[in-house]
N, C-alpha and C positions, 0 to 999 in steps of 0.2 A: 609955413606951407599949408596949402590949404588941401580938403578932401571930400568928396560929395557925401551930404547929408544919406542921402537913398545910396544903399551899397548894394552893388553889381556883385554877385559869386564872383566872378571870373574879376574882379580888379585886382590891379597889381599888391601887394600888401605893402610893398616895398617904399609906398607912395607914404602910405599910414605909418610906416616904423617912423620913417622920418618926420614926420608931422609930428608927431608923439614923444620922438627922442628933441625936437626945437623945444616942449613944453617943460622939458625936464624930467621926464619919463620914462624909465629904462626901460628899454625893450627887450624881447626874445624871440627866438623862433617857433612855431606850436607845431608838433608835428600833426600830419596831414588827416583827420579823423576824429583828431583825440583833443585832450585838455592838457596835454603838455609838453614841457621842453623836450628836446631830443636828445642833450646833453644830463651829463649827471649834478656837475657842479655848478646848476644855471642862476641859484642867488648870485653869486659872484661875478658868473660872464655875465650877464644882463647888461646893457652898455645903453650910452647915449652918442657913442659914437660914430661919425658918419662913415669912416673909412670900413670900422667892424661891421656896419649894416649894408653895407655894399658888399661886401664880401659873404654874408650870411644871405641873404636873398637872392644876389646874384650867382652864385658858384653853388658854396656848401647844401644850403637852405631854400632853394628856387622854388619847390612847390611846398613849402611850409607857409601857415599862415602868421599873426603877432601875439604874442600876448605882452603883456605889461607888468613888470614887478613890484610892489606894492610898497608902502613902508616907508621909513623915515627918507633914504636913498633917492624917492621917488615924490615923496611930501605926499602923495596920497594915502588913504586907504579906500577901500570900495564896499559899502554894504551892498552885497548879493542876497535879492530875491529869489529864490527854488518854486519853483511849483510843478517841478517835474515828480512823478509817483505818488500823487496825493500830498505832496508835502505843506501847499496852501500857505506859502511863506508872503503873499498878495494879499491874503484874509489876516495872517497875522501882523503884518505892516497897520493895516486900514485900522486895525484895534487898537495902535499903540497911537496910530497919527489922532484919533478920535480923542484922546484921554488925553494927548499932550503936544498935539497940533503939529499941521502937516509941516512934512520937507521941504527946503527952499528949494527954490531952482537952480538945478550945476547938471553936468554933465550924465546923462544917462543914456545905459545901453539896453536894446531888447536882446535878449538868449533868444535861444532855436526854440529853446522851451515853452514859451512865452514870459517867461521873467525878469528882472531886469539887474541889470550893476549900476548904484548910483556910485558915483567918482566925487570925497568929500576930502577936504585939507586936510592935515594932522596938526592939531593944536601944539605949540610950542612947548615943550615940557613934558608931554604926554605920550607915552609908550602905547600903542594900539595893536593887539597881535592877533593871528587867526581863532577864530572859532567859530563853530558848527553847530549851531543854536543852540546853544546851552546858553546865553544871556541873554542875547534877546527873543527867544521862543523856537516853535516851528519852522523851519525853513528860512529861516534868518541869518544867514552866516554872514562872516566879516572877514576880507582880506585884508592885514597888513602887515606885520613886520614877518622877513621872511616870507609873503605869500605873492602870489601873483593870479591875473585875469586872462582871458582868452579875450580878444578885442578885434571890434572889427578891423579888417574885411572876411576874416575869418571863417570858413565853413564847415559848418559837421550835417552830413548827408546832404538833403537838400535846402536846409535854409542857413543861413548866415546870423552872425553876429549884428546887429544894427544900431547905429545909431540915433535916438528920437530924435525926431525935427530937429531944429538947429544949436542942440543944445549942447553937443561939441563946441560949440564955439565959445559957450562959457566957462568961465574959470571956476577952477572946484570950487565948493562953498564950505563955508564954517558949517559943521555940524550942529546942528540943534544940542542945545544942553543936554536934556534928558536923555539921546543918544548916546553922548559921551558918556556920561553917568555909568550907563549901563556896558559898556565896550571898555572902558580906560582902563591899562594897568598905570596906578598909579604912580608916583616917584614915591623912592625905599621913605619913609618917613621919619622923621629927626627924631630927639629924644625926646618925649614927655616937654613941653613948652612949662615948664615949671620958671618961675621967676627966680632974680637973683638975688633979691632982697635980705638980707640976714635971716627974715624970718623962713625963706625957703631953704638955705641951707640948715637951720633947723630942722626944718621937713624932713630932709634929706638923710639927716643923720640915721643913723640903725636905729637910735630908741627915738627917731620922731612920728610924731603920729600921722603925718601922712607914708614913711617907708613900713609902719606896722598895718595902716590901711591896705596900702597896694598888697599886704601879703599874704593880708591875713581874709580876704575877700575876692570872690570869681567873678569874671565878666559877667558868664552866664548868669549867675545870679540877679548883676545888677539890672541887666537889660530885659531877663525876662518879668523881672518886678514890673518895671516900666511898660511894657507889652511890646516888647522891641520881636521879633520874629526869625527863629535861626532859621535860613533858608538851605545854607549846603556847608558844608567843612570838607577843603581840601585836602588833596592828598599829604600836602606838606602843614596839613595841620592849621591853615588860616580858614578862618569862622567868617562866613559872610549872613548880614543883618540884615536884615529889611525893618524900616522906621516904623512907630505906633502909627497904625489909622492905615496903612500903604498896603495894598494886596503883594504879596510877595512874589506874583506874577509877572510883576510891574518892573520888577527889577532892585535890587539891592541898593542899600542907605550908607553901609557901612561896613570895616573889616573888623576883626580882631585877627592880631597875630601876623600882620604884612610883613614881610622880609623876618620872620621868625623873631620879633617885638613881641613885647607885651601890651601893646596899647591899641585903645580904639581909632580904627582913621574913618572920620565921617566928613562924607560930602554929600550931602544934603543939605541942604537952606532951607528945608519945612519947620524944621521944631525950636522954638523962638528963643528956649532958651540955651539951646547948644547948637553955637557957629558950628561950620566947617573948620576940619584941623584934625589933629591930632591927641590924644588925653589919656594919661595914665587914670585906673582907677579913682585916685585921688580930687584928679583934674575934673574925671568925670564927677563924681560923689559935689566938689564943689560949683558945680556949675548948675546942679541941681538942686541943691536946697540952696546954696548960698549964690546965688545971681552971679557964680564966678571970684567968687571974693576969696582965696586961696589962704588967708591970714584968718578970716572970721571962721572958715572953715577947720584950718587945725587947732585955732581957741576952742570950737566945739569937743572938738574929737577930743583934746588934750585934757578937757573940763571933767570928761567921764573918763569912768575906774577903766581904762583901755585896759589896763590886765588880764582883767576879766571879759574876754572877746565877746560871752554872749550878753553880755550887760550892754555890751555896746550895741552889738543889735538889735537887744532890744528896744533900747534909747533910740537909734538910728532908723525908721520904718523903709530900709533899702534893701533886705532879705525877708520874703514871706515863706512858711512852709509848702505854703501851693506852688512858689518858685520854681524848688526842687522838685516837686512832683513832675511840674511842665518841664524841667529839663530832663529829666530821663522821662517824659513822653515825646520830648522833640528829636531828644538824641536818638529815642529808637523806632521814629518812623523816619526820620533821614538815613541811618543805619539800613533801616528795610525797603524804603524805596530804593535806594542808591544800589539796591545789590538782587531786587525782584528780576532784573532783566540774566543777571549772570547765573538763574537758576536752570535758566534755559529750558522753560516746557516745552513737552513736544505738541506739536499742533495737528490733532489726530486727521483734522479736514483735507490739510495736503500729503500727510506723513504719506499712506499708502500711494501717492499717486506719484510721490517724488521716486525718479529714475535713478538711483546710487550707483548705480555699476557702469552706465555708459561713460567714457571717456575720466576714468577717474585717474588719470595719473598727469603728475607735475613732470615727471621724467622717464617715459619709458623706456624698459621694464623694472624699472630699481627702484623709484622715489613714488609713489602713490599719494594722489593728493589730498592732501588735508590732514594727514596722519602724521606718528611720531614715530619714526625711523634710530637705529641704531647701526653702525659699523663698526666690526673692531678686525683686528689682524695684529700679525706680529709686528716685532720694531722693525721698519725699514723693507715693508711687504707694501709698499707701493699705496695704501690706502688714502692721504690726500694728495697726492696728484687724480689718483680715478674720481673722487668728492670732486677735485676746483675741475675736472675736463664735465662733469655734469654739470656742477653751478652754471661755467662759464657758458654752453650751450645753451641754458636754459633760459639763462640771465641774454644771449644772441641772437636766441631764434635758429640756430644751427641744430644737424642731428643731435641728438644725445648715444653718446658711444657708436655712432654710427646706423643706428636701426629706423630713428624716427625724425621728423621736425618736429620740434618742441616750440611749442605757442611762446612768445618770448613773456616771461616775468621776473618781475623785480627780485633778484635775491640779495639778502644781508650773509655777509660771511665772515663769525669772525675767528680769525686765524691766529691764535695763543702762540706760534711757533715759530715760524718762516720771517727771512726776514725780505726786505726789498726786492734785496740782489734774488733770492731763492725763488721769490713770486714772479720777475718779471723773467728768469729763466726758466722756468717752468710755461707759464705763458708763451713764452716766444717758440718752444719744444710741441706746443699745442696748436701751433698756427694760429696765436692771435701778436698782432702787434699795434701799431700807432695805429692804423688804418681800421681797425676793429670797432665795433659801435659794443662796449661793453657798459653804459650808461647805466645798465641797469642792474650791474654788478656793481652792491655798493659794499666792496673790500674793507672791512675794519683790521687793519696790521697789527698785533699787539696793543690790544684795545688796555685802556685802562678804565675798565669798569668796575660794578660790583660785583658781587659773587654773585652766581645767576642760581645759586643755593639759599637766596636771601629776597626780604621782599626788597627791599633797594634795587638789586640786580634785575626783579622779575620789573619794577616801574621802570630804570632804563632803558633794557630792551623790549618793553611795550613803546616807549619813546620814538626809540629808532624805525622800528614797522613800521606805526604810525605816521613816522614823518618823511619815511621814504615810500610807503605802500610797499609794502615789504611780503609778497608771496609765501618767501621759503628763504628759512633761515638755518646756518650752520654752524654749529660750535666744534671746532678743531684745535684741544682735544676739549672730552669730558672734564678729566683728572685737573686743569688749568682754567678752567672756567668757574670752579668751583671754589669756595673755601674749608670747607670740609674736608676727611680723608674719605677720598675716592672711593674708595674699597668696601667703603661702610655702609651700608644700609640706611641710615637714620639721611645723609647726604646725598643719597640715590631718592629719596623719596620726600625730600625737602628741597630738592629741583623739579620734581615734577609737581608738587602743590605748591610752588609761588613761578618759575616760568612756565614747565612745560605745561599745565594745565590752563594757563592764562593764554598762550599761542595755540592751545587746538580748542580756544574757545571764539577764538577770532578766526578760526579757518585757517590758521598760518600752519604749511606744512615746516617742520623739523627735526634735520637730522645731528645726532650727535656721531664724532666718533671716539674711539676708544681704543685703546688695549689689550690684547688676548694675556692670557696666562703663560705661566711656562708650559702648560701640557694646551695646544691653541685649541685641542677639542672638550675641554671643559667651559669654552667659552672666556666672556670680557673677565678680565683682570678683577677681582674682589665679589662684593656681592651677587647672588642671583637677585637679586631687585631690579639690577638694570637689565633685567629680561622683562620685569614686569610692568613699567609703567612707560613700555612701546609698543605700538603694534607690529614691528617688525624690525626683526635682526639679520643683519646680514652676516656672515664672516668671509671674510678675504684670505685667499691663500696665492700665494707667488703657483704657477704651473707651468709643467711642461706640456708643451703641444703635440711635441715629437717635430721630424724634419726640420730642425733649426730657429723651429718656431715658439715662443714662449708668450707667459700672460697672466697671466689671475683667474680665478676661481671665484665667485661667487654663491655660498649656502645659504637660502635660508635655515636657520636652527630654531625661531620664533616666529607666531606669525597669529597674529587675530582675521587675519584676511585668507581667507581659501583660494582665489584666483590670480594670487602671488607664486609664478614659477620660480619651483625648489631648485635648482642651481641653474646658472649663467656660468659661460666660459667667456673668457676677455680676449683678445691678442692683442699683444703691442705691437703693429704695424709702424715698421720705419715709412716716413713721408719726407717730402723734398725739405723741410722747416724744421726735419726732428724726429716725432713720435704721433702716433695717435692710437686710442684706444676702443675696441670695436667689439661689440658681442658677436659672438657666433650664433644667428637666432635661427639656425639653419633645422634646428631640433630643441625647440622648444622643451622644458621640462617638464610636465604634469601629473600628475597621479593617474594612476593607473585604471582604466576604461575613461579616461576623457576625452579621446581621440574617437570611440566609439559613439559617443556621445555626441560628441561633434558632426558627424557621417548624420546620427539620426536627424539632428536637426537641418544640415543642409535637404537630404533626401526629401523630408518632407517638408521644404521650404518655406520655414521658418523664418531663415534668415533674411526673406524677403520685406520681413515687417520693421523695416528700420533700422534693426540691430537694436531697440528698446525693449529690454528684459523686460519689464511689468508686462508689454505687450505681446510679448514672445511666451511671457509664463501663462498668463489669460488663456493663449492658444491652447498649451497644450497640459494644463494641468489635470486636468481629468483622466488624461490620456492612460497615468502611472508608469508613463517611459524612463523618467529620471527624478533626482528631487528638484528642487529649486536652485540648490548650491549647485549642483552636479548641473545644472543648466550652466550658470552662471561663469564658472570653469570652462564651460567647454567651449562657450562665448571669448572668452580670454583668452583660447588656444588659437580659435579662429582666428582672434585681430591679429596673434602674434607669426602666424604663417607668413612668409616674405611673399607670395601671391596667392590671397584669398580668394581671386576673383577666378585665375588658372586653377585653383584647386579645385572652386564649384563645378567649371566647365569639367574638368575630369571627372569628377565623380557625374556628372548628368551623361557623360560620352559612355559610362560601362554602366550608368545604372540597370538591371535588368526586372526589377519591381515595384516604377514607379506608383502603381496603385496601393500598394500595401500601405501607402501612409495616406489614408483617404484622412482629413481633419475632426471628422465625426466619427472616429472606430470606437466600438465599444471598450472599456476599460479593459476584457480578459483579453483578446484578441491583438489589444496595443500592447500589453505587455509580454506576448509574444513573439510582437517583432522586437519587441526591447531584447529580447535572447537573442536574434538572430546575429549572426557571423559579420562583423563591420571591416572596412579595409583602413588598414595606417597608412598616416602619411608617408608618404616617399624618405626615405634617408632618416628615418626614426626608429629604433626597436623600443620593444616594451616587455618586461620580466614583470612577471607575475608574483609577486611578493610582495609584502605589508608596505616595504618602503619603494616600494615599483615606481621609477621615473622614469618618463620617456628622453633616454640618451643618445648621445651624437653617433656618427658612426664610430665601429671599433679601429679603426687607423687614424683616431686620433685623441688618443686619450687624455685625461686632464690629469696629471700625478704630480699632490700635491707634494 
């Protein structure tokens, strides 16, 4: 099936799926905007099916546009050009085409960006998986296994996805060598290619001289003798090499330590007298003085007093002291490049001008975004069902508790407790069922991870963000996500330096919950540490509402953020499907003169300037009506009003001294209308005490 080279916004996509699923191609749906599927499990659906692509375009998926699944499934992969945000993945291409000659001709696409996706085979035998320029440079990424493309006829704003000239029409092409080189993971590697000659099970033996070589001898060593170049060491501990003579820009020669071996895997054909393959020390060591001759090599070795290991090196010129020097100066500028960025300077040029306070929450009024959140309550006070009805909103784009729409993002949730049956009646009690778009709630049931008190646990679930874009993540409980005793301190704060500092380094908000004590007003269950390495505690308590009405309670008892209201009332509201659960935002909580505060800044119409604090503060700093915090609160009481707009208009209908808040009053003069007499909101009172909260009316009290 064919498709026109020049792509119309407005053509069918429907035409392309099929075009694409006859190549072999699996398809998808993108939703309408964005860069991705709409579903959650879309490695999997991705189909080449005509009946499934008829039914996705026509029905489900009508104004969605295609994208294409990448990977062995599909026999492609795609090198993606970026040149969106300076990234100049176009300049970095033209550098590597220059040094080791351009791309053949296969199928390319242009981005909206101006960039492009060349569409290349996957070599037989060869694992090819995503990344994001860390092999081959700047702006260089690579979709394949597991990945997928956005393809035309595709639109995001006003330009399309495009096809070059008629280069659709040809079939992917073999990737140039040096591309693969650099992109390939390659197959797990065999054992040491040792012969089987008698004289190599000699070798072999414990007292042979080549099993006392392999032992008694380090790669690094050998290689940086040779001017071999350690470019990076992986997380799991594999050493990657760049060959003598080879800018290490260029791209890697060689591994140490593939599939957690001991051996070198080099592919490279530069250095004349070590093929491609695999080589234990040994292998190596013979290939290098002895032209590969594995027999003349351990006659050497076996000839000197081997006993004596430095006798041997110094017979053998394959360890120099300068060696060792270069290795612990390689290992500690990899060490410190590898980890300059996670020191995280601040960057004084934007710092002041960046806006923190407008729109900063993941879940209004509970979850704030970007921070590290705690919940506890007693056993069986209701606390993860109120956790999965926010997830699950947040993760739908549905109110959260009923007060806001929540911008829909991706959350990980993983749930230590609940089993199936418990999740999907809960869910169904929630008003979600089949018909729910929860894609973006990726439920982990009884995860089998690692303790997220370990760096293991903290690299897997950096894993899972990563691979899902994971916003906001949930651990339900603490005490089961852990391997430590919960209670302990030393395990309180060896979750926060290997996860929770690694998620509020990435911007990931997360919440834990937890356990109260037997007395629930001493707080969570074991140490006060896990007060300390959150910005905010919530405690839950079951409540009565009075007239038949019941709900939960929400304290903060912790709190590094000042514009966090000190308790929330819940109801559980029966609904036609169940339950749902809803704040009372009818009386906001705040401390005490923030409501007064609030009157000042509408009166002198403030809040006409955006609602951008920095530019709100600029106004009236000089003024010494309030501090900056006391602004910043009183800004948060405003959003959380149910009609901020009705409120303005009331207070403009009885203002009786619009002029007193001329923008240029002098400092003494401002701070005397900062005394004057302000009006409360409707259906709020306010008690004048240290712990002064603005509470709900009195016929309806919250009694925990």
């Amino acid at each position: 099936m064919n498709f026109p080279a020049t792509v119309d916004i407005d053509a069918d996509p429907i035409i392309y799926a099929h075009a694409y699923a006859l190549r072999g191609w699996r398809v998808l749906p993108i939703k309408p905007g964005e860069k991705r599927p709409p579903m959650g499990a879309w490695q999997k659906a991705a189909t080449v099916d005509t009946a499934m692509i008829d039914k996705w375009w026509n029905e489900l998926y009508r104004d969605h546009g295609v994208g294409i699944a990448t990977g062995r499934a599909s026999g492609i992969f795609v090198l993606d050009v970026d040149v969106a945000e300076d990234k100049a993945g176009d300049e970095t291409l033209a550098d590597l085409e220059a040094r080791y000659g351009e791309l053949p001709d296969t199928p390319t696409v242009e981005t909206p960006s101006g960039g492009a996706h060349y569409y290349f085979k996957i070599p037989d035998g060869i694992e090819i998986r995503n990344d994001a320029g860390r092999r081959l440079g700047q702006g260089l990424d690579i979709r394949g296994e597991g990945g997928q493309v956005v393809a035309p006829p595709t639109a995001r704003a006003v330009d399309a996805y495009e096809w070059v000239g008629e280069t659709w029409r040809l079939e992917p092409a073999d990737a140039p060598r040096w591309l693969i080189e650099r992109i390939a993971e390659l197959p797990k590697p065999e054992t040491p290619d040792l012969p089987v000659a008698p004289v190599v099970r000699d070798l072999e033996d414990d007292d042979g001289p080549a099993q006392r070589y392999n032992q008694r001898t380090e790669w690094t060593y050998l290689l940086i003798f040779d001017k071999w170049t350690l470019v990076d060491i992986a997380d799991d501990g594999e050493q990657r090499w760049t060959r003598p003579g080879k800018d290490p820009k260029d791209g890697i020669s060689a591994t140490v330590g593939h599939g957690g071996g001991d051996q070198l895997t080099v592919f490279t054909s530069s250095i004349p007298w070590l093929a491609e393959g695999s080589y234990s020390k040994f292998g190596y060591y013979a290939a290098r003085f002895h032209a590969g001759d594995r027999s003349e090599a351990a006659r050497t070795l076996r000839n000197e007093d081997y006993a004596d290991v430095e006798a041997v090196l110094a017979a053998v010129p394959l360890i120099a002291p300068e060696a060792t020097q270069a290795l612990a100066v390689v290992e500690d500028i990899t060490q410190i490049e590898s980890r300059i960025e996670l020191a995280h300077i601040i960057d004084w040029n934007t710092f002041w001008t960046d806006d923190y306070s407008d729109e900063e929450w993941l879940a209004y009024p509970v979850v704030p975004k970007g921070r590290a959140i705690a919940l506890y309550a007693p056993a069986k006070a209701g606390k993860s069902t109120v956790v999965l009805a926010i997830a699950a909103a947040v993760a739908s784009g549905r109110k959260v508790l009923g007060v806001r729409t929540a911008a829909p993002a991706t959350v990980l949730y993983l749930d230590y407790e609940m089993t199936s049956a418990d999740l999907q009646e809960r869910l169904y009690e929630l008003g979600y069922g089949p018909d729910a778009d929860l894609s973006r709630l990726k439920y982990a049931l009884l995860p089998s991870l690692p303790p997220m008190d370990t760096v293991e646990g903290a690299r897997a679930i950096l894993h899972l963000v990563e691979h899902y874009e994971a916003d906001f993540v949930v651990f339900d409980t603490f005490g089961r996500a852990v391997e430590g005793e919960e209670d302990h301190a030393d395990t309180v704060r060896a979750f926060y330096r290997h996860t929770g500092l690694t998620l509020k380094s990435k911007g990931v908000t997360y919440l834990r919950t937890d356990h109260s004590g037997k007395d629930v007003g001493k707080g969570m269950r074991g140490s006060s540490a896990k007060n300390d390495d959150v910005d905010l505690v919530w405690k839950l308590t079951r409540c009565d509402l009075g007239n038949g009405r019941n709900g939960v309670s929400l304290e903060r008892t912790h709190s590094r953020i000042s514009w966090v209201q000190e308790k929330l009332t819940i109801e559980r509201v029966a609904t036609g499907f169940g339950f749902d659960y809803r704040i009372d935002n009818s009386s906001p909580s705040f401390a005490n003169g923030t409501a007064g505060h609030m009157d000042q800044l509408i009166d002198g119409q403030y809040l006409s300037i955006e609602n951008q604090t920095n530019k709100i503060w600029d106004e009236i700093r000089h003024l010494g009506l309030m501090t900056q915090t006391e602004m910043r609160v009183a800004l948060r009481m405003f959003k959380s009003l149910e009609d901020p707009d009705g409120y303005i208009k009331g207070r403009s209908r009885h203002a009786t001294n619009q002029d007193a808040w001329p923008h240029e009053a002098p400092r003494d003069e401002a701070k005397s209308h900062a005394s004057h007499a302000v009006s409360i909101p409707k259906g709020v009172e306010v008690h004048a005490t240290d712990t002064t909260r603005i509470i709900g009316p009195r016929d309806a009290p919250c009694v925990t």
